[in-house]
Backbone atoms as SQL, in Angstrom:
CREATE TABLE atoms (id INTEGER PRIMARY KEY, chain TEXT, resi INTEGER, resn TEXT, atom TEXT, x REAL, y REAL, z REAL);
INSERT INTO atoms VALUES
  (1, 'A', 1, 'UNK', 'N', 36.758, 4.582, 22.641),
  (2, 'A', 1, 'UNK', 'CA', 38.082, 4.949, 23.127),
  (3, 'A', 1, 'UNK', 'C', 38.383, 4.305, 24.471),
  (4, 'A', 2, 'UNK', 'N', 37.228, 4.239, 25.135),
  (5, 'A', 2, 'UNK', 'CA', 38.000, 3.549, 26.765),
  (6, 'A', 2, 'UNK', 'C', 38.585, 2.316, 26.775),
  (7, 'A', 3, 'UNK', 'N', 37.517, 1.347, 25.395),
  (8, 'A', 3, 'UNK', 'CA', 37.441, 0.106, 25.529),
  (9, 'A', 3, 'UNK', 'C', 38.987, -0.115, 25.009),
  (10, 'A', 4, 'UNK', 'N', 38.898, 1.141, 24.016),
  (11, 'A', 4, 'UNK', 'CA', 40.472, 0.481, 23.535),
  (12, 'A', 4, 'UNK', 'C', 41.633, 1.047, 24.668),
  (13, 'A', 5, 'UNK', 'N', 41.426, 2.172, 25.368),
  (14, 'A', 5, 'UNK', 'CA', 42.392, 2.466, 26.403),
  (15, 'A', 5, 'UNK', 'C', 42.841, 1.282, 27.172),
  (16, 'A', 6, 'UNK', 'N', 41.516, 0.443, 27.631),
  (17, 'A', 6, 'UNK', 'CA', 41.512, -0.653, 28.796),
  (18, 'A', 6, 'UNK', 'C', 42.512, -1.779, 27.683),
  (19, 'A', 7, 'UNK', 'N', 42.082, -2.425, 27.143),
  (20, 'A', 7, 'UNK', 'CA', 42.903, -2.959, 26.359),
  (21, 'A', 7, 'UNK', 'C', 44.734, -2.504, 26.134),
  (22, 'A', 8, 'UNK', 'N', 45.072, -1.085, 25.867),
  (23, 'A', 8, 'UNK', 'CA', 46.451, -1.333, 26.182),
  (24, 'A', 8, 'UNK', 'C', 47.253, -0.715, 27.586),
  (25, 'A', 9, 'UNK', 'N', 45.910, -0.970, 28.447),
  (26, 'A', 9, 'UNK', 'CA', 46.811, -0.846, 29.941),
  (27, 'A', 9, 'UNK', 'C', 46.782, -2.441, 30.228),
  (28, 'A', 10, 'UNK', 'N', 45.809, -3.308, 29.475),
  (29, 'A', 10, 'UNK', 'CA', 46.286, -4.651, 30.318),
  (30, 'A', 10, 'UNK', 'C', 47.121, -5.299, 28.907),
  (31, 'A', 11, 'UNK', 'N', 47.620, -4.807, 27.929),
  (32, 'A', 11, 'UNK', 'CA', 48.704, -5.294, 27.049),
  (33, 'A', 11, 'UNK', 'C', 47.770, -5.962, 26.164),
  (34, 'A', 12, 'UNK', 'N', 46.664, -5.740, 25.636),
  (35, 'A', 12, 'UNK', 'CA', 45.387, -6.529, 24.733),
  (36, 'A', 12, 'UNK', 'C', 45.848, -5.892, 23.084),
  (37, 'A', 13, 'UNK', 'N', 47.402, -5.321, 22.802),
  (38, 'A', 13, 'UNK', 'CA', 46.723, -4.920, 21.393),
  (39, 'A', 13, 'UNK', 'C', 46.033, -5.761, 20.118),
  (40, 'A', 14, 'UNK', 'N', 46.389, -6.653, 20.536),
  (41, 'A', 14, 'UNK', 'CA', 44.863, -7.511, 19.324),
  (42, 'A', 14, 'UNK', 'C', 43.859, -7.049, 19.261),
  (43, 'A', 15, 'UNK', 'N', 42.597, -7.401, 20.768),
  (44, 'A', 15, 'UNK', 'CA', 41.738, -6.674, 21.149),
  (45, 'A', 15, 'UNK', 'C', 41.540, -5.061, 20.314),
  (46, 'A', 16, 'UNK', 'N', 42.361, -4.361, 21.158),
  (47, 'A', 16, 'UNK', 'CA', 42.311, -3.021, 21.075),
  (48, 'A', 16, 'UNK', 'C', 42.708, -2.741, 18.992),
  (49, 'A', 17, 'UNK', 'N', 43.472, -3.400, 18.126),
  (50, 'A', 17, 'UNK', 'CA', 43.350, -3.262, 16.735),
  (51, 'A', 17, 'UNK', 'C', 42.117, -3.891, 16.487),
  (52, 'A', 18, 'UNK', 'N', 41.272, -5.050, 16.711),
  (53, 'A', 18, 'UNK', 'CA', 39.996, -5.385, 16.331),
  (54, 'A', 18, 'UNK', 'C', 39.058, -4.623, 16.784),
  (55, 'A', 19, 'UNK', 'N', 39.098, -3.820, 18.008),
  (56, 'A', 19, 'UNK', 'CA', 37.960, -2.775, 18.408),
  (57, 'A', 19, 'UNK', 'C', 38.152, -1.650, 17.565),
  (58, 'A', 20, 'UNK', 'N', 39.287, -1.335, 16.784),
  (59, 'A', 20, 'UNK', 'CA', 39.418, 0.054, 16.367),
  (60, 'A', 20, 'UNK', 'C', 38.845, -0.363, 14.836),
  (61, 'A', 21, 'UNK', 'N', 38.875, -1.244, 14.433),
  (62, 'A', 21, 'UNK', 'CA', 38.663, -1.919, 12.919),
  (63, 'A', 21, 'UNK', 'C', 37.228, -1.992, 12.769),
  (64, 'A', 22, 'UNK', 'N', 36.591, -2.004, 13.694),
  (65, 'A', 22, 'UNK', 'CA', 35.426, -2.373, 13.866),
  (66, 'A', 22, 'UNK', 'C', 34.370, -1.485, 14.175),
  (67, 'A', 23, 'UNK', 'N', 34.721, -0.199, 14.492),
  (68, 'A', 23, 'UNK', 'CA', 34.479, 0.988, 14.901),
  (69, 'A', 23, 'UNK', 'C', 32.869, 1.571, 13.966),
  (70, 'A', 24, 'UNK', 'N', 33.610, 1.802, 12.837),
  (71, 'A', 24, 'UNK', 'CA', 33.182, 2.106, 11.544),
  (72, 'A', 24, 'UNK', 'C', 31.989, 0.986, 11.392),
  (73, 'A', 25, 'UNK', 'N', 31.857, 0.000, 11.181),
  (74, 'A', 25, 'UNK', 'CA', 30.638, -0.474, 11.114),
  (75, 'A', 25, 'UNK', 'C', 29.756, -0.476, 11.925),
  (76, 'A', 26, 'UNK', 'N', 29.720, -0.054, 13.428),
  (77, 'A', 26, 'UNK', 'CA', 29.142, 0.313, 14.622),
  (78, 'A', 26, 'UNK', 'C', 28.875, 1.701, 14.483),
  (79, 'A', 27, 'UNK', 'N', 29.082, 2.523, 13.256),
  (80, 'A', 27, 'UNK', 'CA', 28.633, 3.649, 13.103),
  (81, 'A', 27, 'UNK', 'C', 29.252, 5.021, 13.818),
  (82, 'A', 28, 'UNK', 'N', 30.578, 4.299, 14.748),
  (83, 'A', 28, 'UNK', 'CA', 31.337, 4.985, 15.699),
  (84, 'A', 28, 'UNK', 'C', 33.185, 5.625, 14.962),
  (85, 'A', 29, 'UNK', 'N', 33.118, 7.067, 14.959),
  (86, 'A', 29, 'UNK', 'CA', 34.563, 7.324, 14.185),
  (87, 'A', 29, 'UNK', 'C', 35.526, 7.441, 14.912),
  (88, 'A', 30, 'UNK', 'N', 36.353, 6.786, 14.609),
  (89, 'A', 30, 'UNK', 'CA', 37.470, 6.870, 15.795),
  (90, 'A', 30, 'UNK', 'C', 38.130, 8.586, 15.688),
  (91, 'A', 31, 'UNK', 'N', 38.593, 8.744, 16.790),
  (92, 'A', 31, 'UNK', 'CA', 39.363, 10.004, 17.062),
  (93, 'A', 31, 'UNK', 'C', 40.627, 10.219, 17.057),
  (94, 'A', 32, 'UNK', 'N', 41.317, 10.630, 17.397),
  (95, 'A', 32, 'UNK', 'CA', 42.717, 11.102, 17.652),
  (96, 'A', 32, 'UNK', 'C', 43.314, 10.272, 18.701),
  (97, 'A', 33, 'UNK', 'N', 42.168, 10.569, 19.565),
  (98, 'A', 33, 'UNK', 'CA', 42.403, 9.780, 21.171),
  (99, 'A', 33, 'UNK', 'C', 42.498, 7.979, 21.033),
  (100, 'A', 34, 'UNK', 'N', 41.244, 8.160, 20.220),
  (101, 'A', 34, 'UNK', 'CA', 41.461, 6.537, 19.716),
  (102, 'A', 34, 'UNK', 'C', 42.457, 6.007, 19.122),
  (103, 'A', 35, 'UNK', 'N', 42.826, 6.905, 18.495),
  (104, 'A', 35, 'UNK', 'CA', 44.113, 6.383, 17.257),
  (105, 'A', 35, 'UNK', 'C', 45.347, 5.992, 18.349),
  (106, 'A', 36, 'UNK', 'N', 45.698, 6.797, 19.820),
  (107, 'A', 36, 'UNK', 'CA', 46.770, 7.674, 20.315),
  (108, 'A', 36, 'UNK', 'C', 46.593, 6.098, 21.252),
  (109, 'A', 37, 'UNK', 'N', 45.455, 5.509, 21.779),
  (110, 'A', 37, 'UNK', 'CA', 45.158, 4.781, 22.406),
  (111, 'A', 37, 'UNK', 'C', 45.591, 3.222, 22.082),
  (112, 'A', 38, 'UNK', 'N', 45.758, 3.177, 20.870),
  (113, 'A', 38, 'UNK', 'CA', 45.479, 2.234, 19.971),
  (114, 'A', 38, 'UNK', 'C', 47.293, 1.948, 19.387),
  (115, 'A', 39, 'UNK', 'N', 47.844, 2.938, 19.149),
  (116, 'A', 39, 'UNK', 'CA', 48.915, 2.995, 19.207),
  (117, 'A', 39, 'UNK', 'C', 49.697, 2.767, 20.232),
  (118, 'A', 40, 'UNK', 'N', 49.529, 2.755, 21.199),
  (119, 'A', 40, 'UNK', 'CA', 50.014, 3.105, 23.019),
  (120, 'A', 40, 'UNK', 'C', 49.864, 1.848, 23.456),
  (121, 'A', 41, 'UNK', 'N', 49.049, 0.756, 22.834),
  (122, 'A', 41, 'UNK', 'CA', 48.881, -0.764, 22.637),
  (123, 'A', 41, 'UNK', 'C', 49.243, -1.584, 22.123),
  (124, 'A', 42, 'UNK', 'N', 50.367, -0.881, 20.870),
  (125, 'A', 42, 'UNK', 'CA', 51.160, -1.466, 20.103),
  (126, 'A', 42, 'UNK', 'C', 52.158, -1.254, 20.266),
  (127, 'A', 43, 'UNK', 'N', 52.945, -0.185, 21.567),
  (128, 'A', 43, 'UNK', 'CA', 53.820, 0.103, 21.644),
  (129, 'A', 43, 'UNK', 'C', 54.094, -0.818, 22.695),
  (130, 'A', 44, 'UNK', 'N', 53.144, -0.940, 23.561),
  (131, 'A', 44, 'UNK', 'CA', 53.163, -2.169, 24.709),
  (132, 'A', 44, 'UNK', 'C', 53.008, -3.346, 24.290),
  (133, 'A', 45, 'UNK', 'N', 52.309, -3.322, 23.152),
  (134, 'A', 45, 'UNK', 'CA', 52.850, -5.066, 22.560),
  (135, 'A', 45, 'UNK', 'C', 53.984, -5.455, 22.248),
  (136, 'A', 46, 'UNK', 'N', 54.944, -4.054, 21.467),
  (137, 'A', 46, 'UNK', 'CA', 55.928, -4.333, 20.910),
  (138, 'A', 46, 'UNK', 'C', 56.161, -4.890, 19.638),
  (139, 'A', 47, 'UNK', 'N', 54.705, -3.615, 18.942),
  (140, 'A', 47, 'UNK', 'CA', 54.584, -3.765, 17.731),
  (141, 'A', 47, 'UNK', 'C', 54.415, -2.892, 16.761),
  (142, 'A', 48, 'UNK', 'N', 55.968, -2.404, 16.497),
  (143, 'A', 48, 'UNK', 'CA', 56.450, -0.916, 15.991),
  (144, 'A', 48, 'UNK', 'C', 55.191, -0.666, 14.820),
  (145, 'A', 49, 'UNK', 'N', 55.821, -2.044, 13.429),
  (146, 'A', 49, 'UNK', 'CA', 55.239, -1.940, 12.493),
  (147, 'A', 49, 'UNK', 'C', 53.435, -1.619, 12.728),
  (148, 'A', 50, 'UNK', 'N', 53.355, -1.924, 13.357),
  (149, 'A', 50, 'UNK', 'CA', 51.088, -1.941, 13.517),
  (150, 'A', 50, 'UNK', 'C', 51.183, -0.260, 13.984),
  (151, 'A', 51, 'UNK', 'N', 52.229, -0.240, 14.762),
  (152, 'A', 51, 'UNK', 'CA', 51.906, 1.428, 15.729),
  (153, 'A', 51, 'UNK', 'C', 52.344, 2.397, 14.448),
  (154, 'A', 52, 'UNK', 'N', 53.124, 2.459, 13.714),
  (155, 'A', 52, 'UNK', 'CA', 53.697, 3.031, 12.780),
  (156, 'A', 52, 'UNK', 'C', 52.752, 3.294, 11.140),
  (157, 'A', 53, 'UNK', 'N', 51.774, 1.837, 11.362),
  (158, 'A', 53, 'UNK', 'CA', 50.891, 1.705, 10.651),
  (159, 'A', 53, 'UNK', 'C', 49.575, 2.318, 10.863),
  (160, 'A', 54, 'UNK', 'N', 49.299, 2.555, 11.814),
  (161, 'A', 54, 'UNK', 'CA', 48.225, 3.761, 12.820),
  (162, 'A', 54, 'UNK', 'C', 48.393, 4.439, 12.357),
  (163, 'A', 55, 'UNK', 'N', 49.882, 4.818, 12.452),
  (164, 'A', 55, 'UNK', 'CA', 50.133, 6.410, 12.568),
  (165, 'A', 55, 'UNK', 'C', 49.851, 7.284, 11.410),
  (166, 'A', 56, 'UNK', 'N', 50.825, 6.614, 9.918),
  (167, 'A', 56, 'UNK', 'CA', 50.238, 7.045, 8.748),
  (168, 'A', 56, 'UNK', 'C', 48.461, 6.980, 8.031),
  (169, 'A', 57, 'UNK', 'N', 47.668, 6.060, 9.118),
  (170, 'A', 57, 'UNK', 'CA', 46.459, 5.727, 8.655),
  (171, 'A', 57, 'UNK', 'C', 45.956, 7.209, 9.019),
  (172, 'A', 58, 'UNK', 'N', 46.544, 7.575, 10.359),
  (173, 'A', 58, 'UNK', 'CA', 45.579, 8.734, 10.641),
  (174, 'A', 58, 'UNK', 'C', 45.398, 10.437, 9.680),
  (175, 'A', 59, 'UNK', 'N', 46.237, 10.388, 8.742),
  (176, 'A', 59, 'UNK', 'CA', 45.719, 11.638, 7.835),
  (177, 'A', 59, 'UNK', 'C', 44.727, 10.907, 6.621),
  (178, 'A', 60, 'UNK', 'N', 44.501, 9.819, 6.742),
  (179, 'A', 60, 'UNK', 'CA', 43.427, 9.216, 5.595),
  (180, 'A', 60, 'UNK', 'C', 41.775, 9.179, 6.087),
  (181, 'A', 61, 'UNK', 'N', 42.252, 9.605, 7.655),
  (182, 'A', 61, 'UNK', 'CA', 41.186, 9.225, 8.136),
  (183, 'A', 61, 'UNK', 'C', 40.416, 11.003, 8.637),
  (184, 'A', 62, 'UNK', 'N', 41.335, 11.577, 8.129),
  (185, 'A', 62, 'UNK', 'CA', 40.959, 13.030, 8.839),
  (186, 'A', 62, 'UNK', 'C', 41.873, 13.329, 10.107),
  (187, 'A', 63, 'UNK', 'N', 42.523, 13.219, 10.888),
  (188, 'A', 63, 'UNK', 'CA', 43.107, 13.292, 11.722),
  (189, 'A', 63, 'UNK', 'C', 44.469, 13.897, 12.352),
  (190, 'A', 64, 'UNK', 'N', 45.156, 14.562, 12.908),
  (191, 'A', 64, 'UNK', 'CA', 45.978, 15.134, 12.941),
  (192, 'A', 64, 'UNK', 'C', 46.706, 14.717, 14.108),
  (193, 'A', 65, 'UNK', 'N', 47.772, 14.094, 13.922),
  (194, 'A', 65, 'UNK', 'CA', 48.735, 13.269, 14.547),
  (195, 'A', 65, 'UNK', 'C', 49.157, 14.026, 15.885),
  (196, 'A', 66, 'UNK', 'N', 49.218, 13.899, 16.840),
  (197, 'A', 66, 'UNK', 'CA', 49.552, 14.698, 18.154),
  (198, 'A', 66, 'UNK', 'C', 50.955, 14.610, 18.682),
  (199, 'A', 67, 'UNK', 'N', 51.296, 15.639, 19.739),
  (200, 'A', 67, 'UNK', 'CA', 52.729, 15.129, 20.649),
  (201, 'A', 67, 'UNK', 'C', 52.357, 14.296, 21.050),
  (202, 'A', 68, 'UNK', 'N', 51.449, 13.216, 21.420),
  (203, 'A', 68, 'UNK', 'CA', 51.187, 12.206, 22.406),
  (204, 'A', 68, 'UNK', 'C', 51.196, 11.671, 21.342),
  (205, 'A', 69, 'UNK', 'N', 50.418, 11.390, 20.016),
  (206, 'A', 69, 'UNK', 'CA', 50.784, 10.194, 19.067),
  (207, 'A', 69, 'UNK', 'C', 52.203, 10.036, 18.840),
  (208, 'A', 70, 'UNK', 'N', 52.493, 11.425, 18.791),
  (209, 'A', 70, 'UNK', 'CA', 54.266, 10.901, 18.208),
  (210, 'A', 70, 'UNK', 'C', 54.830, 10.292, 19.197),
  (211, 'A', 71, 'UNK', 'N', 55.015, 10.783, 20.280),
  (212, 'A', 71, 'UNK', 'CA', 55.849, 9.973, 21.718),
  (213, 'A', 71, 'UNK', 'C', 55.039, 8.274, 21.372),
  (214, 'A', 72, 'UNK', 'N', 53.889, 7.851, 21.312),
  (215, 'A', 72, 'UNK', 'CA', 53.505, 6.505, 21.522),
  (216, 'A', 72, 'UNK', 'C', 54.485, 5.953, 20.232),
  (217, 'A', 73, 'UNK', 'N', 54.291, 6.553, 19.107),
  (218, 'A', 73, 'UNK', 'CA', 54.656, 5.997, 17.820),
  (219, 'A', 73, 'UNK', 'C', 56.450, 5.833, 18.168),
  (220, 'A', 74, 'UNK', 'N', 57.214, 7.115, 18.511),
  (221, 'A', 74, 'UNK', 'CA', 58.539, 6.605, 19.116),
  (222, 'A', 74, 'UNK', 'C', 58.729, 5.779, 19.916),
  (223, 'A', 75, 'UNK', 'N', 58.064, 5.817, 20.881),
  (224, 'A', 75, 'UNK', 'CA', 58.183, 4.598, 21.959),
  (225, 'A', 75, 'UNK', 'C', 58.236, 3.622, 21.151),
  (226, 'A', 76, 'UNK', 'N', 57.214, 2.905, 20.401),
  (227, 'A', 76, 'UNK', 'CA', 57.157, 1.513, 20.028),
  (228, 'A', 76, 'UNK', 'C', 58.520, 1.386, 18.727),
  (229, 'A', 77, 'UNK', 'N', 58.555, 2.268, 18.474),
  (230, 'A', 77, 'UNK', 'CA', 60.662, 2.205, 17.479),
  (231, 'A', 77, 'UNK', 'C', 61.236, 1.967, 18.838),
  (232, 'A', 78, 'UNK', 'N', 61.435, 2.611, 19.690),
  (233, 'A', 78, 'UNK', 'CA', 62.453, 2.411, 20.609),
  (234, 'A', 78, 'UNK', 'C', 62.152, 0.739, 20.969),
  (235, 'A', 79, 'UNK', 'N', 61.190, 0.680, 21.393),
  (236, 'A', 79, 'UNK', 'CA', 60.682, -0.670, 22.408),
  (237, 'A', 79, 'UNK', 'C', 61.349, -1.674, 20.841),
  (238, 'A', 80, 'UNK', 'N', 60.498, -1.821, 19.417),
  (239, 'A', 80, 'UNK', 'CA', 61.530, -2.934, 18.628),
  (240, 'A', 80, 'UNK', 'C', 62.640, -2.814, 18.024),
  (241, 'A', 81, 'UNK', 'N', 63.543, -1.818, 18.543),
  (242, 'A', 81, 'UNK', 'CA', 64.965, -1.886, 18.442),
  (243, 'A', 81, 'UNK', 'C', 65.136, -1.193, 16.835),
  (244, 'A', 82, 'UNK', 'N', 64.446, -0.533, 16.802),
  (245, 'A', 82, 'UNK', 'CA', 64.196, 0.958, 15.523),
  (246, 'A', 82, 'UNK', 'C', 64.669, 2.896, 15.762),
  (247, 'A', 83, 'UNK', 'N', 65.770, 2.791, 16.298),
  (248, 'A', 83, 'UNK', 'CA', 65.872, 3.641, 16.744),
  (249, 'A', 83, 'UNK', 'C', 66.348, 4.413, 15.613),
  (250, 'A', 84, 'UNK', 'N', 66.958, 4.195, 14.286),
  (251, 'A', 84, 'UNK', 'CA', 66.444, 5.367, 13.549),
  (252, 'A', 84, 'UNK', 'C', 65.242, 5.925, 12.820),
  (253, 'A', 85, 'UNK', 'N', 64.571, 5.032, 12.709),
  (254, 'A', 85, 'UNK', 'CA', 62.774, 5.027, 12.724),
  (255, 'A', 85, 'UNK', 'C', 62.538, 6.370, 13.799),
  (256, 'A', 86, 'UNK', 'N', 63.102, 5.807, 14.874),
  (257, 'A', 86, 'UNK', 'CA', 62.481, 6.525, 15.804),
  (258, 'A', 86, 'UNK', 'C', 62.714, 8.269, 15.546),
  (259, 'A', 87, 'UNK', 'N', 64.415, 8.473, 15.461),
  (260, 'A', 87, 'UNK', 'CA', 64.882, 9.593, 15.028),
  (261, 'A', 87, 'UNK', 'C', 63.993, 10.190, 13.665),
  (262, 'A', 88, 'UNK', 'N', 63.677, 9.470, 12.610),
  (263, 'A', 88, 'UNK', 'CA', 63.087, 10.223, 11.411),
  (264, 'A', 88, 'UNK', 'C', 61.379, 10.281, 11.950),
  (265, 'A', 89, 'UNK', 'N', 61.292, 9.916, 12.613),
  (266, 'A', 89, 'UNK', 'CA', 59.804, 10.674, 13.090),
  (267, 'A', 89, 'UNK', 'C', 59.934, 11.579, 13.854),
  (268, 'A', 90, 'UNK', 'N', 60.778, 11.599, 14.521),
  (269, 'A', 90, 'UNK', 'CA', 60.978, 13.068, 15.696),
  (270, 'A', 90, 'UNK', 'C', 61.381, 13.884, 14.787),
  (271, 'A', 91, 'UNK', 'N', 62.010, 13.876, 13.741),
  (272, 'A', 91, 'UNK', 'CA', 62.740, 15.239, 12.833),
  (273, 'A', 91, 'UNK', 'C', 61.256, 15.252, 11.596),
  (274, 'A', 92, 'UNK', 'N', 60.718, 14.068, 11.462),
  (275, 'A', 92, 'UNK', 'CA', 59.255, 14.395, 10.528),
  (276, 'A', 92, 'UNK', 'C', 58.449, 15.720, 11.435),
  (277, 'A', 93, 'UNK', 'N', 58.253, 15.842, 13.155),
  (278, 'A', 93, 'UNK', 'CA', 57.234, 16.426, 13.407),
  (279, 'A', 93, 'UNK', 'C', 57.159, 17.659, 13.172),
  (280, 'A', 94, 'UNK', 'N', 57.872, 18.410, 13.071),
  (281, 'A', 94, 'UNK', 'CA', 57.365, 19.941, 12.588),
  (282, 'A', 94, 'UNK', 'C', 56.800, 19.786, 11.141),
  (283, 'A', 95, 'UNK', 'N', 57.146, 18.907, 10.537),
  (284, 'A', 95, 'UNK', 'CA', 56.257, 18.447, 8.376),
  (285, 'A', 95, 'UNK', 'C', 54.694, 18.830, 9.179),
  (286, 'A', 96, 'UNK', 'N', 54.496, 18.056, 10.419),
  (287, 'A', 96, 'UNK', 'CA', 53.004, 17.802, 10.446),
  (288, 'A', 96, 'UNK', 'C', 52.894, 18.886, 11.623),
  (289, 'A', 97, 'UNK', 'N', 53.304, 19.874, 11.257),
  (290, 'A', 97, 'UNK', 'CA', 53.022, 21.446, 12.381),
  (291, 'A', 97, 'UNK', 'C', 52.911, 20.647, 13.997),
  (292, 'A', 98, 'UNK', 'N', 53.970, 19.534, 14.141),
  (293, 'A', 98, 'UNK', 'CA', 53.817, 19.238, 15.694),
  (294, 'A', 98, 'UNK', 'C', 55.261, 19.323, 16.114),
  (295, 'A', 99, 'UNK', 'N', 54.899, 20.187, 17.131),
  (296, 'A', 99, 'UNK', 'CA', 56.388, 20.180, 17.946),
  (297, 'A', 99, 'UNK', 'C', 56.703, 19.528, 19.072),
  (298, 'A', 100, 'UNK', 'N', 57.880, 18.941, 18.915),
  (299, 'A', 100, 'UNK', 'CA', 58.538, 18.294, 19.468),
  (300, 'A', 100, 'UNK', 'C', 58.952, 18.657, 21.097),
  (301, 'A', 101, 'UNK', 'N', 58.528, 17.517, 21.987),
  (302, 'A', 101, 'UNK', 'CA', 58.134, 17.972, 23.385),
  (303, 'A', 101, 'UNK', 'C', 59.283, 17.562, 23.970),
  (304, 'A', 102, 'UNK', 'N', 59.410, 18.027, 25.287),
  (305, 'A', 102, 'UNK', 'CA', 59.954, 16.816, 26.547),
  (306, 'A', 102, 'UNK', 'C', 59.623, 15.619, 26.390),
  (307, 'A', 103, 'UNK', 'N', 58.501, 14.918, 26.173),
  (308, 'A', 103, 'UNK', 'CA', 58.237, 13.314, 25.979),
  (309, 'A', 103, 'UNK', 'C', 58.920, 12.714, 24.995),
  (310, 'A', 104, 'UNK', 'N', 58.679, 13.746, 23.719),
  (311, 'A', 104, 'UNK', 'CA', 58.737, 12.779, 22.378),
  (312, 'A', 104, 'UNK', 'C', 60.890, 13.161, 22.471),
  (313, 'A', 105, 'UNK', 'N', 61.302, 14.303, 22.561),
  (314, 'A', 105, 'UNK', 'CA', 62.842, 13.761, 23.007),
  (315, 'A', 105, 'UNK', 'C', 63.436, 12.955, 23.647),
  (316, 'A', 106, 'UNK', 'N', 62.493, 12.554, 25.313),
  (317, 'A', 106, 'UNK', 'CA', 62.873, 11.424, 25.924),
  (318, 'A', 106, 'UNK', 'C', 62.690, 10.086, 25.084),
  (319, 'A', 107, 'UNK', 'N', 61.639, 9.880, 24.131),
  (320, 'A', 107, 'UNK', 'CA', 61.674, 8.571, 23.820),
  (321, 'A', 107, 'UNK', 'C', 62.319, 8.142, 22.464),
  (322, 'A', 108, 'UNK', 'N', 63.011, 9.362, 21.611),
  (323, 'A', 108, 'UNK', 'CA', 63.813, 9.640, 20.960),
  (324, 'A', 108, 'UNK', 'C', 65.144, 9.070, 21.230),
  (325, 'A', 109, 'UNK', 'N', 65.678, 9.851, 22.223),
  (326, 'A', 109, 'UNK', 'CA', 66.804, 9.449, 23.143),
  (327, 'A', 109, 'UNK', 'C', 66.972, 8.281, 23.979),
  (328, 'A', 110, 'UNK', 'N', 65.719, 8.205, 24.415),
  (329, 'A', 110, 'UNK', 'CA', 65.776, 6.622, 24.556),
  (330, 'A', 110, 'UNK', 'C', 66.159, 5.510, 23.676),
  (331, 'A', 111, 'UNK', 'N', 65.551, 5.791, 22.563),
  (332, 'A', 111, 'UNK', 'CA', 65.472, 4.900, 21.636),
  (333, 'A', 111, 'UNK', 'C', 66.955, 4.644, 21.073),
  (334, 'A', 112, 'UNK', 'N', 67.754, 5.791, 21.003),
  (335, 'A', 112, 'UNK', 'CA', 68.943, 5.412, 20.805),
  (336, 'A', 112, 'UNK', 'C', 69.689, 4.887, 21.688),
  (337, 'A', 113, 'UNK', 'N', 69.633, 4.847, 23.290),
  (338, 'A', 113, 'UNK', 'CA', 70.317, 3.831, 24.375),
  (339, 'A', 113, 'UNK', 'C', 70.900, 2.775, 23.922),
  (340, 'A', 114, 'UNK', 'N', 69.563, 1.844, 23.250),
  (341, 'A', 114, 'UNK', 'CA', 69.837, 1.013, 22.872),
  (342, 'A', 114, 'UNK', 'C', 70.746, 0.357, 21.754);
């Protein structure tokens, strides 16, 4: 998880999708945090589809999608100009018993600015 944190504070999501891919054969399971991390790298890449693609990976993987996954996963709709993407995931989060925060409305609302 750090390695992939470090990766999308300096904008590495390549990196940070090949560290998460790679996980599993290193005998290491990614987490929530990882997933949230990993996403948050694609939102700073400005790469809805990959972050969006996280997102649904994570109930295959065991995992339960967070307010912080959802805000990363909106952000990156907002950031590639998906802002009703963005809206049908904020109205998906109560499906997945997550409620909808101060963050994930700001980046909701953001997303429509544009």
């Amino acid at each position: 998880s750090a390695a992939i944190s470090a990766c999308e504070k300096g904008g590495q999501w390549q990196i940070a999708l090949d560290l998460l891919s790679l996980m599993p054969d290193a005998s290491v399971v990614p987490d929530e945090i990882t997933y949230n991390a990993a996403i948050s790298a694609c939102e700073k890449g400005w790469q809805w589809q990959r972050a969006l693609g996280l997102l649904s990976c994570m109930p295959h993987a065991r995992l339960v999608p967070s307010e912080i996954t959802y805000a990363a996963a909106i952000s990156a709709c907002d950031k590639g100009g998906q802002w009703k993407l963005a809206l049908d995931l904020h109205g998906s989060m109560p499906t997945s018993s997550v409620l909808p925060s101060k963050n994930t409305y700001s980046a909701a609302i953001s997303a429509c600015e544009k």
